[in-house]
C-alpha positions as CSV (number, residue, x, y, z in Angstrom):
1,X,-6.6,18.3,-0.4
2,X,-7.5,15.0,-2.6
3,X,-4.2,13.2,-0.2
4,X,-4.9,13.9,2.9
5,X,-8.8,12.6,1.8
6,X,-7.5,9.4,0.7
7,X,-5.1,9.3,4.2
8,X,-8.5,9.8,5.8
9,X,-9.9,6.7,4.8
10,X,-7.7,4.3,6.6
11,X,-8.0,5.7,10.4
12,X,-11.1,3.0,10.3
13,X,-9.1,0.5,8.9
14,X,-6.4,1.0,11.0
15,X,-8.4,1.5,14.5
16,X,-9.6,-2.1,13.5
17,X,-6.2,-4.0,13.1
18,X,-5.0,-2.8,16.3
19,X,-8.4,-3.7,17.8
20,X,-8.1,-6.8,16.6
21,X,-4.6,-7.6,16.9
22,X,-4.6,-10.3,19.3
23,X,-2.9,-13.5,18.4
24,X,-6.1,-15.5,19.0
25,X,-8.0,-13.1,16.9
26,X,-5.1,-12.0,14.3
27,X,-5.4,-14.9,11.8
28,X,-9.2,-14.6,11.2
29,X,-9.5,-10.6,11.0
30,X,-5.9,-9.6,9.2
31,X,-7.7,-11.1,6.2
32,X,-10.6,-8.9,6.2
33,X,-9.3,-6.3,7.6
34,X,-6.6,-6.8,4.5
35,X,-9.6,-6.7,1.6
36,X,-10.9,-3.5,2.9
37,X,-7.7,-1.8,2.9
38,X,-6.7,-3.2,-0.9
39,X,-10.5,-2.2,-1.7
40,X,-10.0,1.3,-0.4
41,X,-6.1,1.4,-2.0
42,X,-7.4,0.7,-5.5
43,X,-9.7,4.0,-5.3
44,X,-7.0,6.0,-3.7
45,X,-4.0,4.8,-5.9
46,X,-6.3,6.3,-9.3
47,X,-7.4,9.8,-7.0
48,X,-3.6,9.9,-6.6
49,X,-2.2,8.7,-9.8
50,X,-4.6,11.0,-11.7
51,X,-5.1,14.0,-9.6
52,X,-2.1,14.5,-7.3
53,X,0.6,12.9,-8.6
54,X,0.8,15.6,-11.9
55,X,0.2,18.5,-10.0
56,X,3.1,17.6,-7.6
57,X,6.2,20.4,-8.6
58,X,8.8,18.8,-10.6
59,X,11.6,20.6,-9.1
60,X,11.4,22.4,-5.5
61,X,12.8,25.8,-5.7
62,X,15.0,27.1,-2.8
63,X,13.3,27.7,0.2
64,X,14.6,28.1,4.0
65,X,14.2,25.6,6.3
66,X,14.1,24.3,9.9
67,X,17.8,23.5,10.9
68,X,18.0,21.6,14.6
69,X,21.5,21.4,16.3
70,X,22.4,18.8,18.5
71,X,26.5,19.3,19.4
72,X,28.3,17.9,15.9
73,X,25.0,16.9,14.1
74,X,22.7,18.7,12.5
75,X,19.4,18.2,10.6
76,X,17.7,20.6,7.7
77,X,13.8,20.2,7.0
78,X,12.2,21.4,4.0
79,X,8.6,21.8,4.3
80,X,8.8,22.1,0.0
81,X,10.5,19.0,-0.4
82,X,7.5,17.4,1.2
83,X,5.5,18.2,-2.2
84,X,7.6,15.8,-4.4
85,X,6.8,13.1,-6.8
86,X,9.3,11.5,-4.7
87,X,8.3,11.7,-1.6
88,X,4.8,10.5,-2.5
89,X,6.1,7.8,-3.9
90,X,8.1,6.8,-0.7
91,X,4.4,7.2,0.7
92,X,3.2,4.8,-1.3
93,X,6.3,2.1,-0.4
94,X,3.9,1.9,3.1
95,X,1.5,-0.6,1.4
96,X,4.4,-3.0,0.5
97,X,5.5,-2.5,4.7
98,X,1.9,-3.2,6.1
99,X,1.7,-6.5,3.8
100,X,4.8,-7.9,4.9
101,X,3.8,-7.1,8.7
102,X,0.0,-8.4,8.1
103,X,1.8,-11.9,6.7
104,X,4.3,-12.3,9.1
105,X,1.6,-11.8,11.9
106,X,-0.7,-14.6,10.4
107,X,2.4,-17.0,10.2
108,X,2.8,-16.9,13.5
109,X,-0.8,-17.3,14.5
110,X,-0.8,-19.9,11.8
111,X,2.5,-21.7,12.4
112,X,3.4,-21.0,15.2
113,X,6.3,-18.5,16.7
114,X,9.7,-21.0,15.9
115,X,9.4,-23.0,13.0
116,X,11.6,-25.6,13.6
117,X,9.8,-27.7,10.7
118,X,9.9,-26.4,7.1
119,X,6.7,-27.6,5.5
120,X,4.8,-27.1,2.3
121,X,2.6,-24.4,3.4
122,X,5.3,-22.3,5.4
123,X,7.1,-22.2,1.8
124,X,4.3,-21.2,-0.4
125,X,3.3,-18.9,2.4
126,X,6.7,-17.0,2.2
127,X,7.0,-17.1,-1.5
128,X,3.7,-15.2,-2.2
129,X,5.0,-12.5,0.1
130,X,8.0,-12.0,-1.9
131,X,5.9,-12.2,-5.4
132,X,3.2,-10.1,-4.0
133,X,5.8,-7.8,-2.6
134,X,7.8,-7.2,-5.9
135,X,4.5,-6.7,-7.5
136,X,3.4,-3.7,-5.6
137,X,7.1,-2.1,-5.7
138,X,6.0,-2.7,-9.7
139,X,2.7,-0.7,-9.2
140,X,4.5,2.4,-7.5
141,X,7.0,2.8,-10.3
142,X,4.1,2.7,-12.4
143,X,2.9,5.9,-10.5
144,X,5.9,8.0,-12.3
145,X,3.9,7.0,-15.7
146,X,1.4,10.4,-14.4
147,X,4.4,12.4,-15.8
148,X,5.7,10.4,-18.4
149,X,5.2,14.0,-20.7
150,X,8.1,15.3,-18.7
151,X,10.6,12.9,-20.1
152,X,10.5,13.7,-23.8
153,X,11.0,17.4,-25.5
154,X,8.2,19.5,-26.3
155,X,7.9,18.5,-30.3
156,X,7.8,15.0,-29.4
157,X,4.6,15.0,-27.0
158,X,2.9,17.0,-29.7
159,X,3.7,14.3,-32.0
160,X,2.8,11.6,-29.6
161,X,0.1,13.2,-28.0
162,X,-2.2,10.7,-28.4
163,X,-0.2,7.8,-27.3
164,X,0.9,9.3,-24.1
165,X,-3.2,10.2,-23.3
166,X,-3.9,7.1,-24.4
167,X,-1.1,5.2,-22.0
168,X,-1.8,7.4,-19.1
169,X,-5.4,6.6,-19.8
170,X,-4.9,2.7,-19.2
171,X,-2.2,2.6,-16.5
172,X,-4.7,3.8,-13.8
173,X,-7.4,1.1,-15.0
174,X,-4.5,-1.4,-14.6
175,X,-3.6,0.0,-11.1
176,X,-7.0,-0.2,-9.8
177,X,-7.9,-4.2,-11.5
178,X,-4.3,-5.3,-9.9
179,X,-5.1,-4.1,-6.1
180,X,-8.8,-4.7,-6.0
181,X,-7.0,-8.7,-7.4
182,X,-4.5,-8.5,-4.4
183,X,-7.0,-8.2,-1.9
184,X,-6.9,-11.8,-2.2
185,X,-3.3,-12.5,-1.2
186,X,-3.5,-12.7,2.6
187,X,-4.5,-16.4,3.5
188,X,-7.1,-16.9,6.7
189,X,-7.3,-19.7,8.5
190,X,-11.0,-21.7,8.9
191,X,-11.2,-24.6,11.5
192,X,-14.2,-26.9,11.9
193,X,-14.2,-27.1,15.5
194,X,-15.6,-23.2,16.2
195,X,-19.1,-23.7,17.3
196,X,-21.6,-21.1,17.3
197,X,-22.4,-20.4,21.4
198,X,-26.0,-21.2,22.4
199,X,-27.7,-18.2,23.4
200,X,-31.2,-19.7,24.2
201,X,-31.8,-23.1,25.7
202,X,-33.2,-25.9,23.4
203,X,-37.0,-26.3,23.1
């Protein structure tokens, strides 16, 4: 129930970008349009890290599924394997997807669609996607941290148990600082010559 509230919360978001996905409009919206969705990311990524995540089942027990046919291939579904710490965290790799599609949008509204000249700023703008990008693969492997207990034996997270509340008790503070901080990483584009139109004539 918590997921598919958090999943909720970017229909606005996304009815938005495609609103706005215009080339002449792309450049000054993806930025906004990016804050939001980091704002809205950081509240989800603790709801999921605290809530969802440890109550996911660690191992799927056997369970029929939905087997289609097509001549010599085949293709099993399992509803159960749906539930998985695994599969939510291949959920989460859609963040990392949806950055690298925002930034390559604005470099082309920005820099045009060939980029026959290699400048300054088409560099720096292509190596803060790559940082930004290895950063957020960072914060998803961080999510497996909700279940760090399930590494060690039973006599050690008695020993420890302190230590591991205490960790577990951090990392989502940590989650929540670095997305609200890469709501900053999409550039925008301001130019002097927009004008606000007139919409009464001049005394």
């Amino acid at each position: 129930k918590e997921a598919l509230m958090t999943l909720l919360l970017d229909v606005p978001v996304l009815c938005h970008m495609l609103w706005y996905w215009r080339e002449d409009s792309a450049a000054r919206s993806i930025p906004t349009q990016w804050m939001c969705y980091s704002w809205m990311n950081a509240a989800k990524a603790v709801v999921l890290f605290c809530r969802v995540m440890p109550r996911l089942p660690r191992e799927v027990e056997n369970s029929e599924g939905l087997t289609w046919r097509l001549g010599l291939w085949s293709m099993e579904l399992n509803i159960a394997h749906l539930y998985s710490p695994v599969m939510l965290s291949n959920l989460l790799l859609i963040t990392p997807m949806l950055y690298s599609i925002f930034m390559f949008r604005v470099s082309r509204c920005t820099f045009g669609s060939s980029f026959k000249r290699v400048t300054v700023d088409l560099i720096l703008h292509y190596d803060m996607l790559w940082h930004v990008l290895f950063d957020m693969v960072d914060q998803v492997d961080m999510f497996g941290q909700s279940r760090l207990a399930e590494a060690f034996d039973k006599s050690a997270v008695v020993e420890h148990q302190r230590t591991l509340v205490a960790i577990q008790s951090v990392i989502p503070i940590c989650l929540f600082i670095s997305m609200v901080l890469q709501s900053q990483v999409v550039p925008g584009v301001s130019v002097d010559l927009w004008k606000i139109p007139k919409t009464w004539p001049p005394l």
